[in-house]
N, C-alpha and C positions, 0 to 999 in steps of 0.2 A: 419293427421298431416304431415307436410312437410316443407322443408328450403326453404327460399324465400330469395332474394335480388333484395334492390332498389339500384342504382350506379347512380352518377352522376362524372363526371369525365373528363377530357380534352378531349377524343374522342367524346365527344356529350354536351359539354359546354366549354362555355370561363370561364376564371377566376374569371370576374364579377358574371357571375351564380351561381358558386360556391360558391362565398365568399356571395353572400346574401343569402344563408343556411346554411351555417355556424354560420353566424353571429344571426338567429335568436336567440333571447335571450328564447323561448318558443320552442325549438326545443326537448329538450327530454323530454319534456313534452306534448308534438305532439305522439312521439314514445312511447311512455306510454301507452300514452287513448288506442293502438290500441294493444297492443303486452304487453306478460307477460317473454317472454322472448326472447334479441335481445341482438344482438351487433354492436354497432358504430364505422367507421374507418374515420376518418378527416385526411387528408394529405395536403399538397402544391395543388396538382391539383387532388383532389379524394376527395369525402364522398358519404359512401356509409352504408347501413346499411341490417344487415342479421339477419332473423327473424325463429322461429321453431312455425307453427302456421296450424291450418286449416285453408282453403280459404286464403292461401297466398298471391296470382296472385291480388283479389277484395282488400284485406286489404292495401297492398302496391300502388294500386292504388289512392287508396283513400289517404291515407297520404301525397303522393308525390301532390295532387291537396289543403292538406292542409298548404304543406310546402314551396309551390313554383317552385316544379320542375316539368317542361314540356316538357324536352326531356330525362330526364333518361331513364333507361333499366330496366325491369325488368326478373331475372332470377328465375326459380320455379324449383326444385327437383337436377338431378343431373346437370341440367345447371348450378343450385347455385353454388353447389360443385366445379365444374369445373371451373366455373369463379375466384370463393376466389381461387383456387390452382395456376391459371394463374396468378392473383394479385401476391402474395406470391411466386413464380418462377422470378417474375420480367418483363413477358408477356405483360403486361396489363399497366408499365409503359411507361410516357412520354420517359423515358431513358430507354429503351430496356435491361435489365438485371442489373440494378443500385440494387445494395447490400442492402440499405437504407429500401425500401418498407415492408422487411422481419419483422427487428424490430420493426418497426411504427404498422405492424399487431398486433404483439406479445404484443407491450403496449399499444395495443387501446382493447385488447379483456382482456387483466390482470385488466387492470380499468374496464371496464363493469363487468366482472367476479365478482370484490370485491365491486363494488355497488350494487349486487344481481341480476344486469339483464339477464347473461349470463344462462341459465340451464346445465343438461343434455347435453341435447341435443345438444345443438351450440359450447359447449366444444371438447367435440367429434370432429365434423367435423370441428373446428379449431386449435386443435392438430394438424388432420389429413395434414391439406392442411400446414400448419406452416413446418411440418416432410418433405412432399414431398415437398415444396421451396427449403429445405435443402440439398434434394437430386438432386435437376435437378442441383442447383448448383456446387455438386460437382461429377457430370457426364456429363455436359458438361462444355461448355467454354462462355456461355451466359454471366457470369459477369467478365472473364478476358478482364481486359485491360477496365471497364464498363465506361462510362460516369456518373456522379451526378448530379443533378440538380446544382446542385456547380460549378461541372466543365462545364456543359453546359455552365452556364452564364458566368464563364472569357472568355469561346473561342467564346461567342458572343460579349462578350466586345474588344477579339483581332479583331474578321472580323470587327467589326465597324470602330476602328482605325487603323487599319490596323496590331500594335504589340504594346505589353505592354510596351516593352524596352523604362525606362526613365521616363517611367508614374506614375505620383503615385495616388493610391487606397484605396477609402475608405470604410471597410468592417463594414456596419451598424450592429449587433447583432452577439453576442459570444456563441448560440446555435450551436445544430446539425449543423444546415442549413449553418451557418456564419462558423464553422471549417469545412464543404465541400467548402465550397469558399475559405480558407484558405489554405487549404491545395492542390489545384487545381492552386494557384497562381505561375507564375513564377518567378524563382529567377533574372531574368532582374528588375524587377519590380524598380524603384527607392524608393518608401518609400510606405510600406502599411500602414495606421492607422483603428485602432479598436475601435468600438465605442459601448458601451453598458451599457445600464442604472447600471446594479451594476457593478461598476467601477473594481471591482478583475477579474473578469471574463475576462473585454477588459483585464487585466496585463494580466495574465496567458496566454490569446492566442496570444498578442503582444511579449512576451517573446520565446513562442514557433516559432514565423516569425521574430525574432530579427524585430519586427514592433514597432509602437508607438503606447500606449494606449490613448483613448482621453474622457474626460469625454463627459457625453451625452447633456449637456445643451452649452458647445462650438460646436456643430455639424455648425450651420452656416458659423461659420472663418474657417471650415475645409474643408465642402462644394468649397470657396471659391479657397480653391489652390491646390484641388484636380483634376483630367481629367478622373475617373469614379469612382462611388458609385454604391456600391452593396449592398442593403440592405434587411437583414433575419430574422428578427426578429420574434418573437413569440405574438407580443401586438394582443388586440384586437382591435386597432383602428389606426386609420394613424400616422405615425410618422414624416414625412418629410412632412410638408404643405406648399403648397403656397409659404405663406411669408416667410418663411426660403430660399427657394432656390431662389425668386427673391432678397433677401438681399444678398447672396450670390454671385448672379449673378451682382450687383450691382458694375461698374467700371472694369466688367469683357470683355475682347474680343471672349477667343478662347473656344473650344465648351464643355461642359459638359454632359458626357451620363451618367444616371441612369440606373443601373437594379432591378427591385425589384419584388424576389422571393417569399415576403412573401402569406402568406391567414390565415387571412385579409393581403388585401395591406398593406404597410408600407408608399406609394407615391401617396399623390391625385393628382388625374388624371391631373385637371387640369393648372400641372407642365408640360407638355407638349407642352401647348401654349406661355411658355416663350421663346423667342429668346435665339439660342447657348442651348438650351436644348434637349435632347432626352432622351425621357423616353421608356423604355422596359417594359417588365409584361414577366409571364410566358408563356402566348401568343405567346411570338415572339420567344422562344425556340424551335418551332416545328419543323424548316427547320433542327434545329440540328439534332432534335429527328430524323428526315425521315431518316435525311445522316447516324444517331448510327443502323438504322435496315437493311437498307440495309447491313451493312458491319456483321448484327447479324444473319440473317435469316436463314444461316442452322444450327445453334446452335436452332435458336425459334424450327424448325421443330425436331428438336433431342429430346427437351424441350416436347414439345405438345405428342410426343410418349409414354415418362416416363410418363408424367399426365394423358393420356388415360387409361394406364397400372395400375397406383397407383391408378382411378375413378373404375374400374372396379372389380380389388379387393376388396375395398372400401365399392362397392355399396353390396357385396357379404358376406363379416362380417355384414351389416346393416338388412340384412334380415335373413340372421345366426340369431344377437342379437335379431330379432323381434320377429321369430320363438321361441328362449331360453325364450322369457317373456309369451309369451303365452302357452308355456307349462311349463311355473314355475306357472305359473295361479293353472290349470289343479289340478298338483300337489300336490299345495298349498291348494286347495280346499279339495281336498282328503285327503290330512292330517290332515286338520284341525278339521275333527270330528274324527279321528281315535282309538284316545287313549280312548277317551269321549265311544267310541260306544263299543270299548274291555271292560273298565273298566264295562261297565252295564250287557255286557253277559257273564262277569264273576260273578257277584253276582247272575244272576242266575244262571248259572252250580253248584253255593256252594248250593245252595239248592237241587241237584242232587248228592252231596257227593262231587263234584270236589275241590281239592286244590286250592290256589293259582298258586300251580309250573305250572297250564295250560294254565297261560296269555301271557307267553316269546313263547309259540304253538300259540294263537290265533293270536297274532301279528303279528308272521314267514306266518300263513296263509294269513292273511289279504293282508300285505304287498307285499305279491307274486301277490293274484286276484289283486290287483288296478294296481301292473305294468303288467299284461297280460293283464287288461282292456284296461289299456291307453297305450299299445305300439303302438296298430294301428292308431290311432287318433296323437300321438306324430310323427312314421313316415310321415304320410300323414302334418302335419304343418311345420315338417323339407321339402316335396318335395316342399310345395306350396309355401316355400321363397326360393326355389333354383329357382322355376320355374316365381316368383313374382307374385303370388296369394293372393294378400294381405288380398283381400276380406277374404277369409277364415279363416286367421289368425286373423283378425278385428274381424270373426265372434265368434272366438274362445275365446276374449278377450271381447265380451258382455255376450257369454255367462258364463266365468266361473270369469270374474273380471280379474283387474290387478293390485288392491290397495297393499299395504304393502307387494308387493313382489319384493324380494334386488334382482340384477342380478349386476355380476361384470362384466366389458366390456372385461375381458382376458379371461371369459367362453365362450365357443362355445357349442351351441345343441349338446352334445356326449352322447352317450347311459352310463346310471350311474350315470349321474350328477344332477335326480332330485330325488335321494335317500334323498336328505337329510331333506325332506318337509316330509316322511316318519318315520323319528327315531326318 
């Protein structure tokens, strides 16, 4: 058994590619057929999915040629690890230590969690890499001062036009995504409006930008007197077609840029071929991205040390806990006839005169032979997960089982602690 992940993501797809995985409507049920236990991350320009499975490397392959993706990555054991930590650090983002990434992990793996996909297993090592984001952040400087995919797009909306001042902006969707754009806007601005299907929502975030709320079915007449949209929305399907923005554009002269952040798009594509139009994707956000890592890079490197540091550790509790199951096995098995085999050889010593008082002695005896049997066998499973001898410990769990035995994850293999399979 071992953790695997498939990623598909801006450094090895466009946002076209993504968003048609996304969109499949048979996608977690793709991830089903193959995996009994997994977790799914869907972001703006990422999905990715990590699985706890034998033959990870074949299974993920195979999936990924049922779901469509043919430049993903696949990552197997402590690559996995390492990559989800790098995600979750902010590494791995478009926007080089953007804050955002953290929580989108934390409520993509709390839903799989509570739909029953998540185990054991993948809990653990997304705790773990959740913990260590937490900490590169606040040991280095990776996210002071960070860029958002929010703020990416106003300062591509400035370089286009050259500055906001006087311009007024139309911020499609009063999610996350839409109060990163909100909040990234400057106060030159002449007039921001908010646009979002439940109308309280534009209030609330139009109140917070002293901006105008607009209901969502005027979007056209809005379109029309506005000099950029920026649209974030969370729909599954396009929002801005076509015909809305050539009616818009309709007795219009001077030029209108779109940006749209969302996945799924929120702008079909082919709004781009209208005159006085320019439409952006998440696409054209890279040159930002390049210029936020350059100015990030010995932060990533300070970043990358801690994560090495926290994998290593890491990898060294995982074989601790491997080694505690297979000698809670052990144990377990030992104890399980214990009391059954005293209770018999005391019914016969009473046919030799013996009391009862002799069972609390046979026990104190037994109890000692099993743990001098199995200390050397218990040493030797504790060295061969220091030293990653899996095999041995694999062999150890064929031979003695590993059903209905509890191990808590804040136990470590300590001499003592497997008395209690004993009493």
């Amino acid at each position: 058994m071992e953790p695997g992940c498939l990623s598909l993501s801006h450094k090895n797809a466009s946002v076209e590619e993504i968003e048609r995985v996304v969109k499949n409507p048979e996608l977690v049920e793709a991830i089903k057929s193959f995996f009994d236990e997994f977790v799914f991350i869907t972001t703006c320009n990422r999905f990715e999915v990590y699985v706890y499975c034998e033959r990870a490397f074949e299974k993920l392959k195979e999936l990924a040629k049922i779901i469509g993706i043919e430049k993903g990555e696949i990552y197997i054991g402590d690559d996995c690890i390492r990559h989800l930590m790098r995600v979750c650090s902010g590494i791995e983002s478009m926007m080089v230590g953007e804050n955002e990434i953290l929580g989108q992990v934390k409520r993509c793996f709390e839903k799989c969690e509570e739909a029953g996909f998540a185990g054991e297993n993948l809990r653990r090592i997304f705790l773990k890499a959740i913990q260590v984001g937490g900490k590169v952040r606040r040991e280095t400087d990776i996210s002071k001062r960070a860029l958002s995919i929010g703020s990416a797009a106003v300062e591509l909306a400035e370089e286009i036009l050259g500055t906001l001042k006087g311009k007024k902006v139309l911020i499609v969707g009063a999610g996350e995504m839409g109060q990163l754009v909100a909040r990234a806007m400057r106060r030159d601005v002449e007039t921001i409006f908010i646009a979002n299907r439940t109308f309280s929502k534009a209030e609330a975030l139009a109140k917070r930008l002293n901006g105008i709320a607009v209901k969502f079915d005027r979007l056209p007449e809005f379109l029309k007197i506005c000099d950029v949209v920026i649209s974030a929305t969370s729909a599954p399907h396009v929002v801005i077609t076509r015909e809305i923005v050539e009616r818009a554009m309709e007795g219009r002269d001077k030029k209108l840029v779109i940006i749209d952040i969302a996945l799924p798009r929120d702008v079909e594509d082919s709004v781009r071929q209208i005159p006085n139009v320019e439409l952006f994707t998440l696409d054209d956000l890279k040159r930002i991205s390049e210029r936020n890592l350059r100015a990030r890079l010995s932060e990533v490197i300070k970043a990358e040390e801690i994560i090495e540091r926290e994998l290593l550790q890491f990898r060294n509790y995982l074989r601790e806990l491997k080694a505690k199951k297979a000698i809670d096995a052990m144990y377990s098995l030992a104890g399980k006839f214990l009391d059954e085999e005293i209770d018999e050889l005391s019914r016969e010593l009473k046919k030799f005169g013996f009391d009862g008082e002799i069972r609390p002695i046979l026990k104190a005896f037994a109890v000692s032979f099993i743990k001098k049997f199995l200390s050397e066998p218990t040493e030797r499973l504790k060295l061969a997960a220091r030293n990653g001898k899996f095999e041995l410990i694999d062999a150890a769990f064929e031979l003695f089982g590993d059903k209905d035995v509890s191990c808590s994850e804040n136990e470590k293999a300590e001499e003592g602690k497997f008395e209690k399979y004993l009493s």
